[in-house]
C-alpha positions as CSV (number, residue, x, y, z in Angstrom):
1,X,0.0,0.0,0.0
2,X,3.0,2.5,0.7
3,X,4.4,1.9,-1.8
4,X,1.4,2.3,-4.3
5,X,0.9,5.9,-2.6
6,X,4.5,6.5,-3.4
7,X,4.5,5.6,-6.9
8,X,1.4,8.2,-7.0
9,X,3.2,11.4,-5.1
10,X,6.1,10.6,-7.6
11,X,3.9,10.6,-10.2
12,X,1.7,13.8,-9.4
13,X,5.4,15.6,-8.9
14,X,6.3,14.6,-11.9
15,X,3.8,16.0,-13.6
16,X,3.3,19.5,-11.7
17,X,7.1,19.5,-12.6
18,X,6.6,19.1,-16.4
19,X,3.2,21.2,-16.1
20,X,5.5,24.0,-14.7
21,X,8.3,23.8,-17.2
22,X,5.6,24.2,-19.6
23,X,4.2,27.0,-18.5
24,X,7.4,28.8,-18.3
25,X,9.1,31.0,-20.6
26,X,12.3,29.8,-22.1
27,X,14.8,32.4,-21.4
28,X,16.1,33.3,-25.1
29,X,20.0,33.6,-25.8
30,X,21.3,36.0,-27.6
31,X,24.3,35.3,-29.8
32,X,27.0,38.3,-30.5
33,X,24.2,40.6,-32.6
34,X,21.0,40.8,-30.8
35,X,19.3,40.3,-34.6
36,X,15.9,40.7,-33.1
37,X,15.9,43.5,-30.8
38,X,18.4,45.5,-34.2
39,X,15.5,44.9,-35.9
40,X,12.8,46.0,-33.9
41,X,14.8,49.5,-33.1
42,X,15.3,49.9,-36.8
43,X,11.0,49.1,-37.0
44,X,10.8,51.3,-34.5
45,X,12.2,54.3,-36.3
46,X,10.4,53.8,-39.8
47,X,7.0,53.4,-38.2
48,X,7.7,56.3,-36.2
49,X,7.9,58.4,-39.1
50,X,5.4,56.6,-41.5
51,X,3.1,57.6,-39.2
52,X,3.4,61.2,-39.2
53,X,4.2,61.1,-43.4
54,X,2.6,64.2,-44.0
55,X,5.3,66.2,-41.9
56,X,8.5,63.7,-42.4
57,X,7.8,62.9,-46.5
58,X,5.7,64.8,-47.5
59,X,6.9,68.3,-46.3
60,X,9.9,67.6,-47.3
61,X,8.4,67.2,-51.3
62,X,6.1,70.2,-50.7
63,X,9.8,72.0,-50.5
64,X,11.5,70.6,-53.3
65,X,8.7,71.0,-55.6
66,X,8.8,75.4,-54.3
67,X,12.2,75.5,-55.4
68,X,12.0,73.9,-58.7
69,X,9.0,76.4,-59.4
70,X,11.0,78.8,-57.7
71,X,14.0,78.3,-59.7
72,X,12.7,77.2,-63.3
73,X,10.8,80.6,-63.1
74,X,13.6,82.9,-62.2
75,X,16.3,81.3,-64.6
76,X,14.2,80.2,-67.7
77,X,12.7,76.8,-68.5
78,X,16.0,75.5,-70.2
79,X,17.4,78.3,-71.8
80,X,20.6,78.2,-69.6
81,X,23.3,75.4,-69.9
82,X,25.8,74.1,-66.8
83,X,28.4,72.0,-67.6
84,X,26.8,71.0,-70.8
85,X,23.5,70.1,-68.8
86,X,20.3,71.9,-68.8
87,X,19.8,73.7,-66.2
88,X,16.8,72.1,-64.5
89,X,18.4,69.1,-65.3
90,X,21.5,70.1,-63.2
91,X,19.0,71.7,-60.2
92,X,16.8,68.8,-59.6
93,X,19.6,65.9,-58.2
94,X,20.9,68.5,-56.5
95,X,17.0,69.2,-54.7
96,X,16.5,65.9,-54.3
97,X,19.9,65.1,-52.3
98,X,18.8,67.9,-50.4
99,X,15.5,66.7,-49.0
100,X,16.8,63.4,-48.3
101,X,20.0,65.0,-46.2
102,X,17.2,66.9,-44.6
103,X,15.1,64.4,-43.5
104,X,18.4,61.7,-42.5
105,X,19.3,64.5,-40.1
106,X,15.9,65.1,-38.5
107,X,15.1,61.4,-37.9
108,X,17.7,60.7,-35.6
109,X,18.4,64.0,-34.1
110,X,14.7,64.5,-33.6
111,X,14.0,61.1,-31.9
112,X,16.5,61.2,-29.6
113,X,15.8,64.4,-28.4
114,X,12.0,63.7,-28.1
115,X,12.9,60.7,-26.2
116,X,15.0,62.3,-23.7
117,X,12.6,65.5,-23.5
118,X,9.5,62.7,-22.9
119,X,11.9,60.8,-20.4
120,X,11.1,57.2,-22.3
121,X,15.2,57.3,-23.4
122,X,15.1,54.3,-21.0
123,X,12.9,51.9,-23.0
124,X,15.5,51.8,-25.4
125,X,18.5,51.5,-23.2
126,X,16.9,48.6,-21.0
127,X,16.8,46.1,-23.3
128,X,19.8,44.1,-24.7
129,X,21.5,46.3,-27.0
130,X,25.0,47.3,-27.4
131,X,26.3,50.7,-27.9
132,X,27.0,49.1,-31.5
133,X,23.5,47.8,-31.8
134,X,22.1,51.5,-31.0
135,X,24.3,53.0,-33.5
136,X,23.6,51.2,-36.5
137,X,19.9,51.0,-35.6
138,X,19.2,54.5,-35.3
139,X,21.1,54.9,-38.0
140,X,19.7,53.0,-40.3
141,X,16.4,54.1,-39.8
142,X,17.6,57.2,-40.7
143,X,19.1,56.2,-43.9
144,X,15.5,54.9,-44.6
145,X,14.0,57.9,-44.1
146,X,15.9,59.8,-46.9
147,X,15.6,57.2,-49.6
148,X,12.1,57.1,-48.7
149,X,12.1,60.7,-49.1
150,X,14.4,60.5,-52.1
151,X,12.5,57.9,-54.0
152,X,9.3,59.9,-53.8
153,X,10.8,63.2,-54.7
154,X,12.1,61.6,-57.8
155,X,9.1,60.3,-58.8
156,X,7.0,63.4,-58.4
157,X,9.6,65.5,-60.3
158,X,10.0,62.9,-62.9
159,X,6.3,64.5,-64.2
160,X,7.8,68.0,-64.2
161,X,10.9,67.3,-66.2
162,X,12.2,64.2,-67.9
163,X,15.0,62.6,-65.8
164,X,17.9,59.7,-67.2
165,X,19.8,57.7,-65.1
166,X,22.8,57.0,-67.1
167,X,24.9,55.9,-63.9
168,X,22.3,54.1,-61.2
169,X,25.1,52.7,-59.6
170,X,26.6,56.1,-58.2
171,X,23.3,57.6,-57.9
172,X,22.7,54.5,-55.3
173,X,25.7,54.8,-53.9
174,X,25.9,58.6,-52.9
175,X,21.9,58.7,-52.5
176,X,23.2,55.7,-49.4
177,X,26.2,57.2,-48.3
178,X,25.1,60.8,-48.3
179,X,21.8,59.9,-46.5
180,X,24.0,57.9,-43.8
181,X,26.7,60.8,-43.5
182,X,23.3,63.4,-42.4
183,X,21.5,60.3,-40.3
184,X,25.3,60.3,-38.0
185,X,25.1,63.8,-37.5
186,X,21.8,64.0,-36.6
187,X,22.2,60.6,-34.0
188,X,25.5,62.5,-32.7
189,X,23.1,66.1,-32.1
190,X,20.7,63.8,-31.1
191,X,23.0,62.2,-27.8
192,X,24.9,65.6,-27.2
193,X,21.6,67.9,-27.5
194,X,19.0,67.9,-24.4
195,X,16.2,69.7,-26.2
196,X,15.1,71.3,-29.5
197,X,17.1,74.5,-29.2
198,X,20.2,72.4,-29.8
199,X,19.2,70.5,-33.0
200,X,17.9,73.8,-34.0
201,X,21.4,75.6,-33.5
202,X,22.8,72.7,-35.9
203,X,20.5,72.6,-38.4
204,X,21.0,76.3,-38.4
205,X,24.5,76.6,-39.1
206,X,25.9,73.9,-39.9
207,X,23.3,71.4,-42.5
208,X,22.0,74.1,-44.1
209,X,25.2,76.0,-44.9
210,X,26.9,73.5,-45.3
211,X,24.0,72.5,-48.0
212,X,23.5,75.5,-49.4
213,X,27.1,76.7,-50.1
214,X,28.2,73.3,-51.6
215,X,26.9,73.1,-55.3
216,X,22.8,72.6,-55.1
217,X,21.7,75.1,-57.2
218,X,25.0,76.3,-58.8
219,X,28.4,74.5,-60.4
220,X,31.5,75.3,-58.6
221,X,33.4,75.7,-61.9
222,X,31.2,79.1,-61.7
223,X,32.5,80.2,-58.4
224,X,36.1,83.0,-58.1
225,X,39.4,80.8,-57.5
226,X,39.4,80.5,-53.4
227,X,35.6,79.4,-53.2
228,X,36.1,76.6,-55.3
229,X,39.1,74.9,-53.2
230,X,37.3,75.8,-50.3
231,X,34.0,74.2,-51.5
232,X,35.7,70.5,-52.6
233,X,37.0,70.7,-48.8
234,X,32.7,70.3,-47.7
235,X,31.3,66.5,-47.7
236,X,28.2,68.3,-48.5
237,X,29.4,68.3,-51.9
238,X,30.7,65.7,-53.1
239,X,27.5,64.3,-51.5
240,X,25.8,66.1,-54.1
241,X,27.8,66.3,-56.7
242,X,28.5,62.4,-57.3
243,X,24.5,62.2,-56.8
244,X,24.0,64.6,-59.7
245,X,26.7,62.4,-61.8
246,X,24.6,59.4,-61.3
247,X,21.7,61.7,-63.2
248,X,23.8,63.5,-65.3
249,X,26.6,61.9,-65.9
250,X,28.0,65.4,-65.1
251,X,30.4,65.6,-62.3
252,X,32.8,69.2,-60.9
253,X,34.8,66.9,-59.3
254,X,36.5,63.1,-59.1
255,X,33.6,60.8,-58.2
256,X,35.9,58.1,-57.3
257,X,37.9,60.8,-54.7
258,X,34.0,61.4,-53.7
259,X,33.4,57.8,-53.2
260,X,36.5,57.8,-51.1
261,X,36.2,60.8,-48.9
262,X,32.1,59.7,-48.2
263,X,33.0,56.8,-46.8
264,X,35.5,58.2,-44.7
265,X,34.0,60.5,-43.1
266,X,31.0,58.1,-42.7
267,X,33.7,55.5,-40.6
268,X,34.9,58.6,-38.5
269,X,31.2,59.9,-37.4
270,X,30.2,56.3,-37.2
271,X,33.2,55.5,-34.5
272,X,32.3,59.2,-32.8
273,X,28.6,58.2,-32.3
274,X,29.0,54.9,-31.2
275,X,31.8,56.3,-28.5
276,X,28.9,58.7,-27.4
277,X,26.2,55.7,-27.3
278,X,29.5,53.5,-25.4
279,X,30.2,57.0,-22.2
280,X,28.1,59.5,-22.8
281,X,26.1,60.6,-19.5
282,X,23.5,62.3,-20.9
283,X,22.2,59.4,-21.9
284,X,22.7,57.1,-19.0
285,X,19.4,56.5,-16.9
């Protein structure tokens, strides 16, 4: 008899011991890339701005499409000739590289900020991401942002004027590289600002400047000896100009030099924002 009533305790162990290994979560190991939580942060940021894509896409078209009226007004509907080019043929890569530098900067400059003025910086640190893990995240999702951006501005401006695409590859290339270069400055305001003032202050005077003064509406070849030197010294334009070659097969400069000096500077702001994700205190709960 006891040891029937044994065999049964055993039993009913056994079984509230499986019952309870069933009922608990398996604990989930992560390997050296947490693949799954990369992803989510990078789903993170495009849903965050596909949901407000009247103010992070479209805006950003409204704008282009005012300074191509703007422009093809004031200068003639393709009377004038740059570098061999028409042109409104020469301003439109130039306003579409633009937008999508815009909008790279603002997506990670802007969510940071927000995050830290809303005090929810923490979700994202908590989880099991790596300084490394944060930096490409973020910044991929601003890289999304501007070829989303880019891709639509093409399109639209497409009906306004006739656009080839003689060199896809560099266009590719530069539309990447150039949107990734903007997305690291912004994540790099984004972890040294503490509110709107500061991305403000660089958006100010540096991006647009820096945009501005470095071949989007004009051809350096056109500027006084000085200006010119000083303007192939700005990654803004070689941004832009090996964009434009990829449309024009016009270039002011050595694409392959631009290829280079891209994606340096890329590597440097890269290692700079990761080192700020890695010690920075502003960021530490």
């Amino acid at each position: 008899m006891k040891t029937a009533f044994k065999k049964i305790e055993d039993q009913e162990e056994e079984d509230v011991f499986l019952l309870t290994q069933s009922a608990t979560p398996k604990v989930r190991e992560i390997g050296s890339v947490n693949w799954r939580g990369l992803w989510t942060l990078i789903v993170k940021e495009v849903e965050r701005f596909v949901k407000i894509s009247i103010q992070t896409i479209v805006s950003p078209l409204v704008m282009t499409v005012l300074f191509y009226a703007v422009f093809s007004v004031s200068m003639g509907s393709g009377e004038r000739m740059v570098g061999g080019v028409p042109f409104l043929e020469f301003l439109i890569p130039g306003l579409v590289i633009m937008s999508m530098a815009q909008s790279s900067f603002f997506n990670t400059a802007s969510s940071l900020i927000l995050s830290k003025l809303q005090g929810n910086l923490v979700d994202v640190l908590m989880p099991p991401l790596s300084p490394l893990e944060l930096t490409i995240g973020y910044a991929l999702g601003g890289v999304l942002r501007g070829l989303a951006v880019g891709i639509v501005a093409f399109a639209v401006m497409s009906f306004f004027y006739p656009l080839n695409l003689p060199h896809p590859a560099f266009a590719l290339y530069f539309a990447v590289m150039g949107s990734l270069m903007l997305s690291l400055i912004g994540l790099i305001t984004g972890l040294w600002g503490d509110r709107f003032d500061h991305l403000g202050a660089i958006q100010n005077f540096v991006i647009m400047p820096a945009t501005f003064l470095s071949g989007s509406f004009f051809s350096i070849q056109e500027l006084p000896k000085g200006w010119d030197l000083a303007c192939t010294l700005n990654p803004f334009f070689y941004m832009i100009d090996g964009f434009r070659y990829g449309f024009t097969g016009h270039a002011d400069a050595s694409v392959y030099n631009g290829i280079a000096f891209l994606l340096i500077i890329n590597m440097a702001l890269f290692n700079v924002a990761y080192w700020m994700f890695n010690t920075s205190s502003k960021i530490k709960p």
